[in-house]
FIZA-731255 format. One record per residue (C-alpha): residue in three letters; x, y, z. Coordinates in steps of 0.05 Angstrom, whole numbers, plus 5000, padded with zeros to 4 digits. Example, Ala and Ser with C-alpha at 12.3 -4.5 7.8 and 13.67 -1.06 7.14 Angstrom:
% FIZA-731255
ALA524649105156
SER527349795143
***
This chain:
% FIZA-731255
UNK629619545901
UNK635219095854
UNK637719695802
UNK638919165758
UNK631719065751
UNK629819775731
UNK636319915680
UNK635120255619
UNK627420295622
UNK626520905618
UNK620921365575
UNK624421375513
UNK624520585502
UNK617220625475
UNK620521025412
UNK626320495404
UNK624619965350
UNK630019455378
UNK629618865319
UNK630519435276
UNK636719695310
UNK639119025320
UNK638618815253
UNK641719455225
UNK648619365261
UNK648918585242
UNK649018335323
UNK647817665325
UNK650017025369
UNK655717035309
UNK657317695311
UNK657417685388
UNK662617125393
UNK666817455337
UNK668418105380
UNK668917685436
UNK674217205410
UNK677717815368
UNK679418205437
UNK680117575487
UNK674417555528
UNK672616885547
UNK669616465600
UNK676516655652
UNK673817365639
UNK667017315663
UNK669916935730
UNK673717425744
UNK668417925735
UNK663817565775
UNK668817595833
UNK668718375833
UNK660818395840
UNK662118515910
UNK667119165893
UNK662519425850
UNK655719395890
UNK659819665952
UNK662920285910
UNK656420355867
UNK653820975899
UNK660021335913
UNK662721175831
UNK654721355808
UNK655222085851
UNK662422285822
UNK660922125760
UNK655922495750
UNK658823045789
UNK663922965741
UNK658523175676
UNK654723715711
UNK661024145706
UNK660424185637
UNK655624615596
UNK654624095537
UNK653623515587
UNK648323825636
UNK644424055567
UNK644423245551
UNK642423175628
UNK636623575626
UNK633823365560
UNK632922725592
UNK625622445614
UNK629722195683
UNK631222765736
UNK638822645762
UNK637422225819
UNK634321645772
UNK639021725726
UNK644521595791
UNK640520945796
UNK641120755723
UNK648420905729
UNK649420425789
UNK645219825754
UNK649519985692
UNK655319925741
UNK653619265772
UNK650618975703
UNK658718895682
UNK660418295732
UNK653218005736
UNK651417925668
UNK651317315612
UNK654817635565
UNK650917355518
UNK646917725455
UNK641417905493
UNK646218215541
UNK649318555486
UNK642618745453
UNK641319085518
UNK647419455516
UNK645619675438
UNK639019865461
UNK643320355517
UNK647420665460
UNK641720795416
UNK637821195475
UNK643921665490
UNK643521825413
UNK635922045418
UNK638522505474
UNK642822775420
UNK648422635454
UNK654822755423
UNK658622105406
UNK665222505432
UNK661522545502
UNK658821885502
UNK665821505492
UNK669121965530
UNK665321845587
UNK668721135593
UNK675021505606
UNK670921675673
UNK668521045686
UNK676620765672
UNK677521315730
UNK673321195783
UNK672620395763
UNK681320325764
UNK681920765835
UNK678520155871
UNK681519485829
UNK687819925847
UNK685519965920
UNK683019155907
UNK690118915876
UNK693719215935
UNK690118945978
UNK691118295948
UNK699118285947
UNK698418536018
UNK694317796033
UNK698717355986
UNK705317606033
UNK700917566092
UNK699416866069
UNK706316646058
UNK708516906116
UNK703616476155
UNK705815886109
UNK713415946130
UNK713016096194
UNK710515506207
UNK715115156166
UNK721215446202
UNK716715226271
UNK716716016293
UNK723716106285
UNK725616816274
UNK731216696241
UNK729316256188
UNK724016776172
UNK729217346162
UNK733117006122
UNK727716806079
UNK726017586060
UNK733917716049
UNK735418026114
UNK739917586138
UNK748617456144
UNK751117076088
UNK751716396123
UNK744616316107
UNK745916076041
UNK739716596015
UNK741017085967
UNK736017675967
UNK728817515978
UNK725916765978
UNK723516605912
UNK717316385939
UNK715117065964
UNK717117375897
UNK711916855864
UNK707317075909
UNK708017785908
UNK707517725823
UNK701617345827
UNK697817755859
UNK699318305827
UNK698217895752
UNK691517735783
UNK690218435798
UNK692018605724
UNK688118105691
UNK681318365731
UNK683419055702
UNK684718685631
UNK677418405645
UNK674218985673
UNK677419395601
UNK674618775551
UNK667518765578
UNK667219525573
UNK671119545504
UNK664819065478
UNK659819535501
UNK663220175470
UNK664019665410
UNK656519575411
UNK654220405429
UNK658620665380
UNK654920285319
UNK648220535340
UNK651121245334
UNK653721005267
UNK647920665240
UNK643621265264
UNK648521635217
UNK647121185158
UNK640521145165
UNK640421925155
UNK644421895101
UNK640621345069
UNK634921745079
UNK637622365047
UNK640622044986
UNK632521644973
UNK630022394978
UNK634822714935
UNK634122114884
UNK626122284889
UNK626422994876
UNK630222854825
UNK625722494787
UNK620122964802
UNK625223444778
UNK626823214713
UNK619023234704
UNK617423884729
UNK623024234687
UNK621823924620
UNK615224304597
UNK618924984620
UNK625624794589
UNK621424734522
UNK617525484535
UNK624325774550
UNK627325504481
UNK621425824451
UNK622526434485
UNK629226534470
UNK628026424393
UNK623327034396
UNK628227484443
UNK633327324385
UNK628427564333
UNK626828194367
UNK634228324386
UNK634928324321
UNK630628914297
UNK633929244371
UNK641129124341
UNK638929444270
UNK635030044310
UNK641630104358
UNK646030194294
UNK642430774274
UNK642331064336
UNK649930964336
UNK649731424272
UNK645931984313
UNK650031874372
UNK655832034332
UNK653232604291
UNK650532974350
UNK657532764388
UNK660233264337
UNK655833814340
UNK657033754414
UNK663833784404
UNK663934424358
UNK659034694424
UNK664434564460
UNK670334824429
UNK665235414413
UNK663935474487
UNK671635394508
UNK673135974468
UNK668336364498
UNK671236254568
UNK678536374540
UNK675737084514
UNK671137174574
UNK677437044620
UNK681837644568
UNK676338084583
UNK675938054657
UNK684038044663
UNK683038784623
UNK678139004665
UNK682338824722
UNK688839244693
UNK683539794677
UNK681039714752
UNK688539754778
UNK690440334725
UNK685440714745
UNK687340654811
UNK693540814800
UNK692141404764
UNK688641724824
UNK695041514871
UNK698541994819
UNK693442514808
UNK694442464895
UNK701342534896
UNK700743164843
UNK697143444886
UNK700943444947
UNK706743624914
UNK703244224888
UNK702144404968
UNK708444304989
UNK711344744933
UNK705845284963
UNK708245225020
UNK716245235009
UNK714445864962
UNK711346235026
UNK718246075069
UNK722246385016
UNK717246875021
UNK718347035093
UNK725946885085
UNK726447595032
UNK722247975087
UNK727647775134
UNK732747905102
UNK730148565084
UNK729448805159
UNK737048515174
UNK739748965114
UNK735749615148
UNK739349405204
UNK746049345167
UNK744550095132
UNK743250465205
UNK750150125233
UNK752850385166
UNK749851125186
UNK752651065257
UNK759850945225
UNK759451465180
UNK757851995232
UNK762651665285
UNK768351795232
UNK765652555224
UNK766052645298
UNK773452195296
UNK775952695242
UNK774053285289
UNK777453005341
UNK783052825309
UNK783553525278
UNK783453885341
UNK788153415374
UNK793353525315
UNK791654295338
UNK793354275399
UNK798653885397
UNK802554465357
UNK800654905409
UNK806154935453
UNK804455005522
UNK797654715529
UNK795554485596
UNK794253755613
UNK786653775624
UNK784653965551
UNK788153385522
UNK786052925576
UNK779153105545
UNK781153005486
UNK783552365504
UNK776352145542
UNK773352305477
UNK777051975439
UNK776851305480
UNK769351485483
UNK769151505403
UNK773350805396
UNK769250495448
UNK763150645407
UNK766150535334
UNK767649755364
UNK760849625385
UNK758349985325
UNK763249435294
UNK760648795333
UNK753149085316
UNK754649045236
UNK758648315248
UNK751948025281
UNK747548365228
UNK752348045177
UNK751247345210
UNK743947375208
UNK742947625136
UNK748247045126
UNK744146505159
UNK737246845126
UNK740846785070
UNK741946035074
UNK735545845085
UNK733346305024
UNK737045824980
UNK735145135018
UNK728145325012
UNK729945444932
UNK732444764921
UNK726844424964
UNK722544914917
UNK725444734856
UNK725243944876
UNK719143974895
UNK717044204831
UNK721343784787
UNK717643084827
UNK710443524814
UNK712343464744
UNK713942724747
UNK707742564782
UNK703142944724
UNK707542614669
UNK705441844702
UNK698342084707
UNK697642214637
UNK700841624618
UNK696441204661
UNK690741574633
UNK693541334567
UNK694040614587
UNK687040604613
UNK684740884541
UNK688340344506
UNK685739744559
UNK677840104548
UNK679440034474
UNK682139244485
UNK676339054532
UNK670439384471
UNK674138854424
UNK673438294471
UNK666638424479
UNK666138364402
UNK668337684403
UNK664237384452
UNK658737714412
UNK661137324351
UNK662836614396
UNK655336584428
UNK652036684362
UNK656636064331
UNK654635664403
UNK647435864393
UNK648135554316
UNK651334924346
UNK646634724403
UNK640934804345
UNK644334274305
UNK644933934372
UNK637833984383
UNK636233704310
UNK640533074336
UNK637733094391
UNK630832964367
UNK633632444320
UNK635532064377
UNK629232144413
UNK625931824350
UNK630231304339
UNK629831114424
UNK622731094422
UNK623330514373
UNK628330164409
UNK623330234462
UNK617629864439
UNK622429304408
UNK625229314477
UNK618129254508
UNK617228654460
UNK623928354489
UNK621128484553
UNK615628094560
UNK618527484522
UNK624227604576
UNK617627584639
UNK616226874596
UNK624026644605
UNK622826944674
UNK617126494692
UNK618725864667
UNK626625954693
UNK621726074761
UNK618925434758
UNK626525124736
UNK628725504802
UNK623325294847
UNK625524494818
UNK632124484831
UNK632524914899
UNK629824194914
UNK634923834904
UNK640124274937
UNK636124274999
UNK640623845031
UNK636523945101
UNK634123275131
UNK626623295144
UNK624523695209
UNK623523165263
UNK621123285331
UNK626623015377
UNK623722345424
UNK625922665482
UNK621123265471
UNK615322805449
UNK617022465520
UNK616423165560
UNK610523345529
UNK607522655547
UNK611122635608
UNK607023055653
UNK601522525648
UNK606221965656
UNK611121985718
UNK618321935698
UNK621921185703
UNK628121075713
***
């Protein structure tokens, strides 16, 4: 089957009104040869697109399958895709006709009213304009790859051509063919290549260039013609917007005018009542302010009581801590008191000592005394004898053994009294160290009793301090009591005067609920016209799918 016969009738054309579009944009026979005079296309144009037909119709299905490979990479296009009534394949199809419609068509308005008809159907899709032109950057793509492929091909036959042509004008003759391309020694009389092959060479390729200028025109007219469907689609929102708005603002203006009048009413009667409020709130002001210094008298009232309550408690603190120091002292005393027991029974055993070391002293004493009787005896009889003339040796030898005997005993006699003396000496040492600890002992006892009593005498003076203090937050809660009755008096003043504020305020009220309403229906009005939201339409393309199941999809 010829695509061309099948392009663009799809299921959404039933929802196109085409006059309508046509006439909206202005396209006419005119208007048609305006844009094609203003960019150049003319009747050399369509030749030339006739003569790549056979281009396009061979590269149809390989340009229709990247291209559209080309969209379904991209989110926003395959959403377009698949809001279409056409599956991908038919759409492929349409894509080839549209393909082959560029160098087969008249070019005339109803080939142009086709092409608006196109433009307006990728707009019910809600395509984006942004995708639709830029989907002829594509087509320039995949169309320019082949008229590139086509041009060379083209310069390759114009130099094949010419090459024919002079070889046989030089009869075969290799030589006359080098030097024609510029290859030759300079006796040739050619400088670079013949100008003839140049010429050829650049007009092939400016043929080449003008089927791409032709190719470019024809599909600058249809993006010309698809882009003012998008844009009369626009105004014809817009247009359809600005009618509403004007409507509801008519309707507006009616609708607000009876509730405009209540709320003027309203508001005369709130000023009224706010009136009799203000006057009420005025003497309130004067209650306010009266009990504001009653409350302030409470509070000094009270303020003193905490400065007096805080006195008292920092007493019965230094009472607390005197009294505790008092029994640190009355402690202390009494240690003292048992250490000084104590000391008193060492000196005690110290005399007893010293006693039994001067008993000692008096029997060493005795032993002296008799050892110098029994020394004077001897000494007598030796002073005897020794006038007797004639004595033999052995009676003063004994003498002399008792004598010796005597002195030995008279030293240790000695050496017993010396070591007696040296004890009573040390006993009496201790005697007095225990004396002086005594006596310090004492002397610190007596300090100790002296700090208690004064401590006891503080604590008499802070108990006396703390009854006073007591006294005066007595006298401070009985001036608070008389305060927060004045307060209470206020108080009850205020209450009197808020109850009237409260029923004029009730009375403000419900004028205010009659503002309230009739502002309502002032609301409700002009939320109309800011509703800017174009009226809910069902897009064509869903209207086709849920038709579509009973009607098989065209392409």
């Amino acid at each position: 089957m010829n695509p061309e016969q099948t392009f663009g009738q799809g299921g959404l054309n039933e929802f196109l009104e085409v006059e309508r579009l046509v006439d909206g944009i202005g396209l006419d026979a005119k208007d048609v040869a305006w844009r094609k005079d203003f960019i150049g296309f003319d009747e050399a144009d369509e030749r030339r697109l006739a003569d790549l037909e056979p281009m396009l119709r061979e590269s149809q299905n390989e340009i229709a399958d990247e291209f559209y490979e080309n969209l379904l990479e991209y989110e926003q296009a395959r959403e377009v895709i698949e809001r279409s009534p056409k599956g991908v394949e038919q759409l492929k199809q349409t894509q080839r006709a549209y393909l082959v419609s560029l160098a087969t068509g008249d070019y005339d308005l109803s080939y142009f009213r086709n092409r608006a008809r196109i433009g307006k159907l990728h707009e019910l899709l809600d395509m984006p304009l942004k995708q639709y032109v830029g989907q002829y950057g594509v087509y320039y793509d995949l169309i320019m790859r082949r008229v590139n492929d086509r041009v060379q091909q083209q310069v390759v036959d114009a130099i094949e051509e010419w090459l024919a042509d002079r070889e046989e004008e030089t009869e075969g003759g290799l030589g006359g063919l080098v030097a024609s391309l510029g290859l030759g020694n300079d006796d040739s009389g050619v400088d670079g290549i013949e100008e003839t092959l140049e010429d050829a060479v650049r007009e092939a390729i400016d043929d080449g260039m003008q089927d791409v200028l032709s190719l470019l025109r024809i599909i600058n007219l249809d993006m010309q013609i698809a882009t003012e469907t998008y844009v009369d689609s626009y105004a014809r929102d817009l247009e359809e917007a600005i009618e509403r708005h004007e409507r509801l603002a008519r309707d507006v203006e009616a609708d607000v005018e009876k509730p405009l009048d209540e709320i003027h009413e309203a508001s005369e009667v709130v000023a009224r009542r706010a009136e009799g409020i203000s006057q009420h709130t005025e003497s309130q002001a004067a209650n306010v302010q009266e009990a504001a210094s009653e409350i302030d008298e409470v509070s000094a009232a009270a303020q003193e009581v905490a400065s007096v309550a805080a006195e008292t408690r920092e007493e019965s603190e230094r009472t607390e801590r005197l009294a505790a120091e008092g029994t640190d002292a009355a402690d202390e005393a009494l240690a003292e008191l048992e250490a000084i027991e104590a000391a008193t029974d060492r000196v005690a055993s110290a005399a007893a000592d010293l006693e039994s070391r001067t008993e000692e002293i008096d029997e060493a004493i005795e032993r002296l005394d008799a050892l110098a009787q029994r020394t004077t005896v001897l000494a007598s009889n030796a002073k005897i004898e020794s006038t007797r003339s004639g004595a033999d040796d052995d009676a003063l030898a004994i003498i002399a053994d008792e004598v010796r005997s005597f002195a030995e005993q008279t030293k240790a006699d000695v050496e017993a009294i010396e070591t007696a003396l040296e004890g009573v000496a040390a006993a009496t040492e201790d005697a007095v160290e225990t004396a002086d600890e005594t006596s310090e002992r004492v002397d610190r006892g007596g300090d100790c009793i002296r700090e208690t009593a004064a401590s006891l005498e503080e604590i008499h003076e802070s108990a006396r301090s703390t009854a006073a203090g007591m006294d005066d937050v007595a006298a401070a809660a009985d001036q608070q009591a008389r305060s927060v009755e004045a307060t209470a008096e206020s108080v009850d003043a205020l209450s009197r005067t808020a109850e009237q504020v409260a029923d004029a305020a009730e009375s403000v009220a419900a004028a205010s609920q009659e503002q309230t309403a009739s502002l309502q229906k002032v609301s409700e009005a002009v939320s109309r016209l800011t509703d800017v939201d174009t009226v809910d339409r069902e897009p064509v393309y869903e209207r086709v799918a849920e038709g579509g199941d009973g009607a098989e999809r065209r392409a």
